[in-house]
N, C-alpha and C positions, 0 to 999 in steps of 0.2 A: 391397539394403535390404529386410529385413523386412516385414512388417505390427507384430510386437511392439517392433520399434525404433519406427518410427515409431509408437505409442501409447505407449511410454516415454519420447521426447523430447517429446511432447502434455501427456504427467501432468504433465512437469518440467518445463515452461513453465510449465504451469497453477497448478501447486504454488508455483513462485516469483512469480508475477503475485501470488497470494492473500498469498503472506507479506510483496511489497514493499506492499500496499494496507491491510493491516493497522495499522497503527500511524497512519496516519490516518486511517483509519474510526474505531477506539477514538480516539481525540484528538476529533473531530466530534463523535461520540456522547457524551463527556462534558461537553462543553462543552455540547452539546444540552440535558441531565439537567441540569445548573446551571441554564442560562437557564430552563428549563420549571420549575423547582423555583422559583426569585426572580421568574419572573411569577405564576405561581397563591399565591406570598406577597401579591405586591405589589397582585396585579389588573390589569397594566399589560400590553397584548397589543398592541406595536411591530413588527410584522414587521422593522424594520431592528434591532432590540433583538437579534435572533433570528438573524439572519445573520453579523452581526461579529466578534461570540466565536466561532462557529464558523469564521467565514475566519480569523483570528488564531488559533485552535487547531491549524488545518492547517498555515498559514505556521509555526508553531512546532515540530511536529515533522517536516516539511520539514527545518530548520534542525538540529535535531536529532538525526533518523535519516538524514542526507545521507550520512556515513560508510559508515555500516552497509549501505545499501541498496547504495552505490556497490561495497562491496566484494562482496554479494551477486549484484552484474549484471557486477560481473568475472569471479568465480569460475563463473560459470554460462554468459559469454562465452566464456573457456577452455576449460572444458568441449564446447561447441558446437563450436569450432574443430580440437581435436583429431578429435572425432568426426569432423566431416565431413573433414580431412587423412585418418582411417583409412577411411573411403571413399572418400575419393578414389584411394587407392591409394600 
């Protein structure tokens, strides 16, 4: 094994960590944007105002990108599996 294999299966972890955390960070962050936009309406600064929607934004695309993600850590489990069988010999 390499040094360029192993920073190529590094990138490709890291690549797919970033892309399965994605869609909940955006889902967080806008729910974030909502609430900070209807407190500086309201004048109303709840700390638990400010937590909720954003757990209920995550639980929701959770729910949501469950599929998606699922088939992205198969195909990238596969991936892995060959690899190491073609090292192994």
């Amino acid at each position: 094994m390499t040094a360029a294999m192993i920073v190529a299966a590094a990138r490709d972890m890291l690549m797919l960590t970033l892309l399965l955390v994605s869609p909940f960070l955006l889902g967080s962050i806008a729910a974030s944007l909502a609430i900070g936009l209807f407190q500086a309406g309201t004048r109303m600064n709840d700390l638990t105002l400010s937590f909720m929607p954003r757990f209920f934004a995550v639980l929701l695309m959770a729910y949501l990108m469950a599929n998606w993600a699922g088939a992205r850590m198969i195909v990238y489990f596969e991936r892995a599996v060959t690899s190491a069988a073609t090292l192994a010999g």
